[in-house]
N, C-alpha and C positions, 0 to 999 in steps of 0.2 A: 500430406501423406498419411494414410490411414494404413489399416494391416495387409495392403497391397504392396505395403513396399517391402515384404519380407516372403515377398512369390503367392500372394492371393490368398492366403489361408490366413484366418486369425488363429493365433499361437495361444496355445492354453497356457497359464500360469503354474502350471506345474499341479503336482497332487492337491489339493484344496477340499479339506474336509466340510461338511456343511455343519456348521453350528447349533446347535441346540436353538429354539425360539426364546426370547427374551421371557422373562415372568410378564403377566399381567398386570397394569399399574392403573392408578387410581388419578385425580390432578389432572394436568395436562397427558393426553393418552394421543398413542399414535393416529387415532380415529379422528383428535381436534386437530393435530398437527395438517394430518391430509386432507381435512377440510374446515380451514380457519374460519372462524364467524367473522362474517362481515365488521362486527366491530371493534377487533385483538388485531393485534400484529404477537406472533407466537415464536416466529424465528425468526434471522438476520435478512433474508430477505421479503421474509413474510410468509411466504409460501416455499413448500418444495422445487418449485419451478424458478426460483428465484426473479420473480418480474417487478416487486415493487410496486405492485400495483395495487390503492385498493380499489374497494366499489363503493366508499361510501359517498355519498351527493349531497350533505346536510349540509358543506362550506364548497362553493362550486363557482361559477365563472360570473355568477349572476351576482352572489353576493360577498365575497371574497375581501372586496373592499373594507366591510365593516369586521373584520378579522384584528383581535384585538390580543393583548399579552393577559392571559389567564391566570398564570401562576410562573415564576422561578427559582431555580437553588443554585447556589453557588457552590461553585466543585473545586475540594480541597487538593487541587494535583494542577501545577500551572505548566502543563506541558498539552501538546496535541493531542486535542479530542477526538477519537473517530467513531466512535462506537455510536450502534443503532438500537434506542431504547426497544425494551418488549412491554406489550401491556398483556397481561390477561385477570380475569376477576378484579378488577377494578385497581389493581397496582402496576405501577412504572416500574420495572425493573430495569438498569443500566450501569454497564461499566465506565470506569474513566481510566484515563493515563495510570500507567503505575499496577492494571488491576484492580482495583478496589471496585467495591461493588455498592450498588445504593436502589433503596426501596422505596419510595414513594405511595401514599395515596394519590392517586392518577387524575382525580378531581380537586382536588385542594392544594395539592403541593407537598399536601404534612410531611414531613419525614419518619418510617417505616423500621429501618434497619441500615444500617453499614456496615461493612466487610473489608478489611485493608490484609493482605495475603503476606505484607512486609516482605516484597521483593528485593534484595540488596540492591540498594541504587549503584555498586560498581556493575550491574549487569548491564547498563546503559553502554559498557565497553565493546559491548557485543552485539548492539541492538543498530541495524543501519541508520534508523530512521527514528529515532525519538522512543520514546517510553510509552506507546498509543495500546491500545486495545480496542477492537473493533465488538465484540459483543461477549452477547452470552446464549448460551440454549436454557430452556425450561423442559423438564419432562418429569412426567409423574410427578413429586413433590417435591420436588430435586431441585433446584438452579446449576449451573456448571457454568464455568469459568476456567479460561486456560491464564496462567500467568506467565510476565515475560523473564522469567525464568527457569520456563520449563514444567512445571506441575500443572496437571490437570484435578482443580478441587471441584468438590460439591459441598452446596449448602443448602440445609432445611430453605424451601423458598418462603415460609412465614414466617420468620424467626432471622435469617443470615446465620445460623449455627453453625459449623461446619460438619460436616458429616466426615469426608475423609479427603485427603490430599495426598497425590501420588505424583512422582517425578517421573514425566512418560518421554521427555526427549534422551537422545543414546547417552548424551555429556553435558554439562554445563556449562561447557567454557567455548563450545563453537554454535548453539542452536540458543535459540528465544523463539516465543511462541507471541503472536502479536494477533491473533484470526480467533474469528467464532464458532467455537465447535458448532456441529449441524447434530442434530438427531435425525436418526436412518433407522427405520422397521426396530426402532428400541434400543439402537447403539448408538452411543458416542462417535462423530469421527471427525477426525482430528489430524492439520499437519503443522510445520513448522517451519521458521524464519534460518534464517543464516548461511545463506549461499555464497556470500561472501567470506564466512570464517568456516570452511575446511569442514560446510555440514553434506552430508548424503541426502538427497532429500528422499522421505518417503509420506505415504497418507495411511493413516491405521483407524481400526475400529475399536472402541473399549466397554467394557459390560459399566451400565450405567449404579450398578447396587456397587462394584467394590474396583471401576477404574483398570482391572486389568484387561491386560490386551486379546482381544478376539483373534482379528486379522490386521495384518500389513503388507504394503505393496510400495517396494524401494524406486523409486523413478527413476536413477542410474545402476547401473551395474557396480561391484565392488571388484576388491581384490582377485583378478580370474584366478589364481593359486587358490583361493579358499574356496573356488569353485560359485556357480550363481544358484538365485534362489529358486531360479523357475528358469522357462524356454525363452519368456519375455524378456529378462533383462542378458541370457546367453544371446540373443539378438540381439537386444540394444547394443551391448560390448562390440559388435563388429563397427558403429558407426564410432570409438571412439578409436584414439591413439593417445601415445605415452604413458606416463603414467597416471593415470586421470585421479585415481583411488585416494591416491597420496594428500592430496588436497581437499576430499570428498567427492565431488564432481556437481556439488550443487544441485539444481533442480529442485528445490525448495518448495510444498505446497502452502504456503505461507497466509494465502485467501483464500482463493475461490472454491469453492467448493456447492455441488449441486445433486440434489436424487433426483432424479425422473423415475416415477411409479410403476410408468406406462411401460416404460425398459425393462425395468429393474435393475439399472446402471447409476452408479455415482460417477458425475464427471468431473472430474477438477483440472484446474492449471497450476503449468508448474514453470516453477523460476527460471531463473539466466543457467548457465554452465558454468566452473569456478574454475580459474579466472576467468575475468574478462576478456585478458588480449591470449590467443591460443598458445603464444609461445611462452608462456610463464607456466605451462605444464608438459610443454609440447602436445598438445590436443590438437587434433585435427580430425574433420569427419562433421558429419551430424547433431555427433554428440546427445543420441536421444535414453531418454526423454523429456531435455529439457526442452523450454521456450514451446509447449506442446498442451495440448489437449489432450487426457488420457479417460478413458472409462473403465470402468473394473466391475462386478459382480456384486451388489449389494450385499451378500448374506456370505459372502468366500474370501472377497479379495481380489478375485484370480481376474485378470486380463483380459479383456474384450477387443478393444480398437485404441488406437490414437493418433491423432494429427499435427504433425509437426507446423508451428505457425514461422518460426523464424528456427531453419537451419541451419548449423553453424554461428549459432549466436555468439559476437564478442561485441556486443552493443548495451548488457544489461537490457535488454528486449524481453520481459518476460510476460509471459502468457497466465499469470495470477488471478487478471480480472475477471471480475465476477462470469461466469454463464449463465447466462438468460435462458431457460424453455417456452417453446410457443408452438399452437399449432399454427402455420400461416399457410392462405391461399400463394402460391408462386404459376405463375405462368397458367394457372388456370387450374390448377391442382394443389390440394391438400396437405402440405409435407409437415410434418412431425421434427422440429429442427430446433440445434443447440447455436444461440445467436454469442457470436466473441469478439469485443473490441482490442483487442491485445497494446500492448506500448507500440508495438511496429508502425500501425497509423494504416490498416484494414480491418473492415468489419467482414469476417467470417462469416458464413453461414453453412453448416455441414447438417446430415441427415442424423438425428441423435441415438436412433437402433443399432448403426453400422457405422457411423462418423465418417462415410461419403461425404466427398466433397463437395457443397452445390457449388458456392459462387464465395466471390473476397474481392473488394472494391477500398479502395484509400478515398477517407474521409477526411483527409488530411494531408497535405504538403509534406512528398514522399521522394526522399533521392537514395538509400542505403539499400534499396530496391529499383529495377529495371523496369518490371512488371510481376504479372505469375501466369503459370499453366492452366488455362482455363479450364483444362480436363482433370490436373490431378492437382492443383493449388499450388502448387511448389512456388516459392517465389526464387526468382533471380535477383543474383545478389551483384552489385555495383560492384566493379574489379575495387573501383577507390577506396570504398568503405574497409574492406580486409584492409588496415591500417597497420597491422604487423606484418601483413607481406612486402606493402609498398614501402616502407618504412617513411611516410609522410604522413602527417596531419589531417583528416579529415572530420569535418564537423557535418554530422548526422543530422537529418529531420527525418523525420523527429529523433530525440535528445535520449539520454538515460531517462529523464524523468517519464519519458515517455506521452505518447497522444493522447491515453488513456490510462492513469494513472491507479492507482487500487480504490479511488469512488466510488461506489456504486451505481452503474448505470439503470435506468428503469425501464420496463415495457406495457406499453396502454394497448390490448386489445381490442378497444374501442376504438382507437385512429392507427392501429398496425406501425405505430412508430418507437424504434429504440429512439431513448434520450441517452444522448454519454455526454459526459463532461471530460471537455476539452483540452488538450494544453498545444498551444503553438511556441515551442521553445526549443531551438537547437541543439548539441553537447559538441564538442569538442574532444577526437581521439585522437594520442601521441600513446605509443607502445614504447611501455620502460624496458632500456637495454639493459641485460644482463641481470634483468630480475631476478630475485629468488623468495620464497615464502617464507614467512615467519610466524613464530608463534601468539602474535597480538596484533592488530591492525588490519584493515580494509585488505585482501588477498584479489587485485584488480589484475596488477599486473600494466597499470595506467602509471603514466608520466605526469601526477597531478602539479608538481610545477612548472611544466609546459604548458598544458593547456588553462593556469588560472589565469583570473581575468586581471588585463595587464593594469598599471596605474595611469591611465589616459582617458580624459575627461569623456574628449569625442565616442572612444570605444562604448566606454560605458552605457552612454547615452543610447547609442544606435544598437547595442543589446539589448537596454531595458525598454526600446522600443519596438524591437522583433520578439518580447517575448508577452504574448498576449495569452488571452483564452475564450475559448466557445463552451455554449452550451447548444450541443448539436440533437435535432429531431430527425434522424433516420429512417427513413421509410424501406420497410425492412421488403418487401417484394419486389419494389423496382429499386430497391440497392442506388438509391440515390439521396442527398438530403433534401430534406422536406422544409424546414427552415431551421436558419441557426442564428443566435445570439451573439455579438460581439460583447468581447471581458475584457479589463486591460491588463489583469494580470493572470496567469495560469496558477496551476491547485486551488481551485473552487472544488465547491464540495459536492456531494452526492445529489442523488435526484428522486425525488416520489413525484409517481403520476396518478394520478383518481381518476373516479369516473365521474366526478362533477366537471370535466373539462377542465382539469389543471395539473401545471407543473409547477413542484418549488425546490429551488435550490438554493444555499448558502453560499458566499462569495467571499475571494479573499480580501476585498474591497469592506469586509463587515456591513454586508444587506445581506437579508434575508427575504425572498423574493419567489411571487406565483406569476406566472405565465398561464397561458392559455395552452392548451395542450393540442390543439390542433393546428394553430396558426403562431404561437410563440408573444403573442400581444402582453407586457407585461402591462398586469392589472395590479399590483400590492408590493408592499414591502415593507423592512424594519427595519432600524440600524442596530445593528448587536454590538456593535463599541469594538468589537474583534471580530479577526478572519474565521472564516469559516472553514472545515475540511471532511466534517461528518455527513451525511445522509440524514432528512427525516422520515421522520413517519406519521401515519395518522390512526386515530382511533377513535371508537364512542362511546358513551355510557348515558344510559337512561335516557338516549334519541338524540343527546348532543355531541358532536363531534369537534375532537382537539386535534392540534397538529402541535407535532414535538420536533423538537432539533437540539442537540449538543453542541454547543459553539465552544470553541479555544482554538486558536491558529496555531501551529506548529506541522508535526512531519516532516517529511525529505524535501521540501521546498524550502522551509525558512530554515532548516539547521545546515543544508550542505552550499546553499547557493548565491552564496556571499551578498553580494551588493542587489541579486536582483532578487533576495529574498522580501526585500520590503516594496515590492514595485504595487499591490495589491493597494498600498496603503492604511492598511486597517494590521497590521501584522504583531503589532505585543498580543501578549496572554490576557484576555479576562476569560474565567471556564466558568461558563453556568447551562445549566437546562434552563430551556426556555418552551413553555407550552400555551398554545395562543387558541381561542376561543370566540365566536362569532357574537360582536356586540361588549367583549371585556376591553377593562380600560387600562390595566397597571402601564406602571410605570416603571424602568429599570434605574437604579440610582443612577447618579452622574459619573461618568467612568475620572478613573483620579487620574491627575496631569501627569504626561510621559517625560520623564528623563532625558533632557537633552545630556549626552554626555561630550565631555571635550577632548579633543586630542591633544596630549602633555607627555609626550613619548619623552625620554632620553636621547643624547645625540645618537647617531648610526653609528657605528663601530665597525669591524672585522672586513676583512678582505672581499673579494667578489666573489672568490672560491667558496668563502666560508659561507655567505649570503646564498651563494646560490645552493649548496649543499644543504644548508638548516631549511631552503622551499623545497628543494628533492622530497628533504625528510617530514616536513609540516606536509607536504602533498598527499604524503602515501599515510602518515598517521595522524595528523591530526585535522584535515577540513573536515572529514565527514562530519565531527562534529562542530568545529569550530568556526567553520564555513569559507568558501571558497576564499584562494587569498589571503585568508587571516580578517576576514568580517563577515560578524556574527549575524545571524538570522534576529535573533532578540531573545532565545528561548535559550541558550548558554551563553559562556562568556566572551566578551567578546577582548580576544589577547591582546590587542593596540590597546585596548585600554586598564590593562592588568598591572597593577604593582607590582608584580615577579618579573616583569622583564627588563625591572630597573635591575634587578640583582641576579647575579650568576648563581647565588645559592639557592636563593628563591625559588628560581624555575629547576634548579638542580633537586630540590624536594618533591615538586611538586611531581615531576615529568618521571624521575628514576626511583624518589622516595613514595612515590604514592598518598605525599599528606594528603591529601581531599578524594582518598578512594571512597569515604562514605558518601561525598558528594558525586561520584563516577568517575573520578579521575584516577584512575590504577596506576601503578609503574610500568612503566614504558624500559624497564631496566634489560628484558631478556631481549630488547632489540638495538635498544638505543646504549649510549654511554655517556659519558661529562663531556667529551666533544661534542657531540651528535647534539648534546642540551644548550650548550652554548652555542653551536651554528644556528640551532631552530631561536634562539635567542637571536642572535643577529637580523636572521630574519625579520621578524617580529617585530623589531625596532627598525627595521628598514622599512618596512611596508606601512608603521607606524607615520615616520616621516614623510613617507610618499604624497598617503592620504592624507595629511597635514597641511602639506601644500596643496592638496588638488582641490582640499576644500578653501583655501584661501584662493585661487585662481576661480573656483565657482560663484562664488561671493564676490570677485570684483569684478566676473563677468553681468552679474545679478545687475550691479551696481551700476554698470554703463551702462545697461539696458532700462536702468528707470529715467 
């Protein structure tokens, strides 16, 4: 649905003064931004258009093979890597976990400068998905970095100096910023994470000399009493109900983010609606703008069109990823079109002046959806999927994690194909009765000890074997795939396309790997000793061209998804840049031996009552970090194996006192009590014992089979 669904006319966003022009800047200047040299990568997706693509042809399909390890650094932050290095004048520039920031000679490897922002690590309290950081902008002399705390700094880009640091989200205790600012005609812009903790989402512009705010545009409507900011969100408000304000309403711009020149429209996506299941705010409706494609006014702010991808979302379905610009021949004409792989599991294709709908076809094994309206896109929604109406269980394809996860997808205008990276993985929805929200924890409105994964060998198995992954080539005019790759595991990483005829993407398996960009023939690869979940890129200097990639495994797959976190097999932390060059030889040390660790629980204790209440309560506060169940991805701790659950006190410090909040572990005290700590106890030591046996039942199954 675009600005048809509010009677045919697009809705101005209210008064919107036009801004003064930016000063003239020196360094990187909007002129390089708009047309990158072939041998820079200058922003997060490269280019304005966000395609990932480049042109250079010096490493290409012909010789690809003799691709070799140039140079690498080891990054001090052992959490998920996502971020996409920038090269220009001859330096690497790249964020890691945590924000920090690191400078490079781009040819040697030396190291430049580093930048650590000293995020309080209890903000991981509030962060869904790990401590990641996806990039940085360069402009004029400037570097910018958003930390996930909420401050958007600058730093001298020769030096990492800091020039100034400013806290641009509304509060600190519901919003994190994890996305890479974009530069736009000389502004900063800029959104934010936390749809899940009670945030509003909006997308704002900021003066790049001193961080303050130009323009913003809220994605949901707020408090109707305090009146709305424009006609856009007095419309949005008709699609929602209840009290939606209360809890923020989500719609989180947390990634994607796109200018298009040609428009003069920024288009970005926006998150899930908060909660998840509708009756935990009583929300009902549309709910816009979230799970939606919005465009707004480069230089105002104000309101153009937007396209609802998943209305009524209580799926965590969110419309974040990347958009892609391209001009493509369709049907024998010319269109001008924003390409979107959303989590839903369709590739969008809308008109990017007007965000007309063209076409939306599933790339992927599709049931929480009927079909859609070939005329106005709208999808029909499965009576079963509304799991809080039915009040039964239903398990989504695609999952929370979604088809198309925050990756980066890429576009080759030379073979007219999107590449996305994949996930084929299920979720499971049960709607908590008589929920209510509270001041700390995941705000889902999910029954996460329902639906965790039970202790049953069988089950397991037949999960970890339904959850695989593609890397899929989309042929974006006849909206069909062109070829795809089979993964064994989902959250593989991003994807760069060239015009040497290649694709290369990272895997959670720990390869690093080029395909042929037309036919999908894998021609090369590396072992990185660890999973992959970043995008590369590539660049040249002096006629030679390098290809970079960020490696460390982590993210929403290995911290929330218990048992099938490690299915990729490559899944501990090692964090390094790796930058490979045609004919080099290095060598990366020998990765050190993994920790078998052993299960040495305590006996089971407490009642079935207590057992099942400490999972009610472990569901809703602590898997997202701990991970499904009560087993860990590898990148936190994993509780079956914790010392504190031998002791009532222990975990009573930990959970209510806060001892390891500098580690991230806050008090859970304004929700939880010394009951609620000793049930999540019980648990812990129940699921402890489970896994105890299940692993002595796998072992003697092992055993009869040799």
């Amino acid at each position: 649905m675009c600005t048809q669904a509010f009677g045919g006319a697009a809705i101005a966003a209210g008064p919107a003064k036009r801004k003064a022009a930016p000063a003239v800047v020196s360094g990187v200047t909007g002129a390089l931004l708009a047309n990158v040299p072939d041998g820079e990568w200058l922003s997060y997706g490269r280019d304005h258009w966000e395609q990932r693509f480049s042109p250079l042809t010096g490493v290409n399909d012909g010789n690809v093979a003799n691709l070799g390890l140039a140079w690498s650094a080891d990054i001090d932050s052992a959490r998920g890597q996502e971020a996409t290095p920038l090269v220009h004048d001859g330096v690497l520039y790249v964020s890691t976990a945590w924000s920090m920031v690191k400078a490079y000679d781009a040819t040697t490897g030396k190291p430049k400068w580093a930048f650590d922002p000293k995020v309080p690590r209890e903000t991981l309290i509030r962060a869904c998905c790990d401590a990641v950081n996806r990039g940085v902008a360069l402009y004029g002399n400037k570097l910018y970095v958003a930390t996930l705390d909420g401050r958007l700094v600058a730093l001298d880009k020769d030096t990492g100096k800091l020039v100034w640091s400013r806290v641009v989200v509304p509060n600190q205790q519901d919003y994190t910023i994890t996305g890479a600012p974009r530069i736009v005609k000389g502004r900063i812009i800029l959104g934010s994470a936390g749809a899940e903790y009670k945030a509003r989402g909006y997308i704002a512009a900021y003066d790049p000399a001193t961080g303050k705010e130009v323009w913003k545009f809220h994605t949901v409507p707020g408090n109707p009493k305090a009146g709305f900011e424009n006609k856009a969100l007095a419309a949005a408000a008709k699609t929602w109900a209840g009290k939606w304000w209360e809890l923020g309403g989500g719609g989180t711009v947390w990634d994607s983010i796109t200018y298009d020149p040609t428009t003069n429209l920024v288009l970005f996506g926006t998150g899930n609606a908060e909660p998840w299941n509708p009756n935990g705010a009583g929300r009902a409706g549309d709910s816009l703008y979230t799970s939606s494609i919005v465009a707004v006014n480069a230089d105002t702010g104000a309101y153009v069109w937007h396209f609802q991808e998943t209305p009524e979302d209580r799926w965590d379905f969110d419309s974040a990823q990347q958009i892609t610009i391209a001009d493509v021949v369709i049907d024998g004409v010319k269109r001008h079109v924003a390409m979107h792989a959303p989590k839903n599991g369709h590739v969008f294709l809308l008109d990017a002046k007007t965000g007309k709908f063209i076409s939306a076809k599933a790339w992927v094994p599709v049931n929480w959806a009927t079909g859609i309206d070939p005329a106005t896109g709208r999808v029909t929604i499965n009576p079963d999927a509304r799991y809080e109406k039915t009040g039964k269980p239903f398990v989504s394809v695609p999952g929370a994690v979604g088809a198309h996860s925050w990756q980066p997808q890429s576009y080759s205008p030379k073979t007219g194909l999107l590449y996305i990276p994949t996930n084929l993985a299920a979720f499971p929805y049960v709607a908590a009765q008589n929920w209510k929200p509270t001041d700390i924890g995941f705000q889902t409105g999910l029954n996460g000890y329902a639906t965790a994964m039970p202790a049953d060998l069988k089950v397991q198995q037949g999960a970890k074997a339904a959850s695989t992954g593609e890397l899929v080539a989309w042929d974006v005019a006849r909206q069909q795939a062109a070829w795809r790759v089979a993964l064994p595991a989902p959250s593989n990483g991003g994807v760069l396309s060239t015009a040497g005829n290649l694709v290369f993407q990272g895997t959670a398996g720990g390869q690093f790997v080029a395909y042929t960009a037309d036919k999908g023939q894998q021609l090369w690869s590396f072992p990185t000793q660890t999973g992959v979940i970043a995008a590369p890129m590539t660049y040249a200097i002096k006629g030679e061209q390098y290809v970079a990639i960020l490696v460390g495994w982590g993210g929403v797959w290995d911290v929330a998804t218990g048992v099938l976190a490690n299915k990729g097999g490559a899944a501990r932390n090692i964090s390094r840049l790796l930058v490979f060059k045609l004919g080099a030889k290095g060598q990366l040390p020998p990765a050190p031996p993994s920790n078998q660790m052993v299960l040495d629980p305590p006996p089971s204790f407490g009642t079935a009552t207590q057992i099942t209440h400490g999972g009610q309560l472990y569901g809703r506060y602590c898997n997202v970090c701990h991970g499904d169940a009560a087993v860990a991805g590898g990148l936190n701790p994993d509780l079956r194996h914790s010392g504190v659950i031998s002791s009532a006190d222990a975990l009573k410090l930990v959970v209510l006192g806060g001892q390891l909040h500098q580690q991230g572990m806050v008090s859970f005290k304004s929700a939880l009590n010394a009951d609620d700590a000793e049930a999540i106890r019980a648990y812990l030591v129940s699921r402890a014992n489970e896994d105890k046996a299940l692993e002595a039942q796998a072992a003697g199954g092992a055993a009869k089979g040799r």
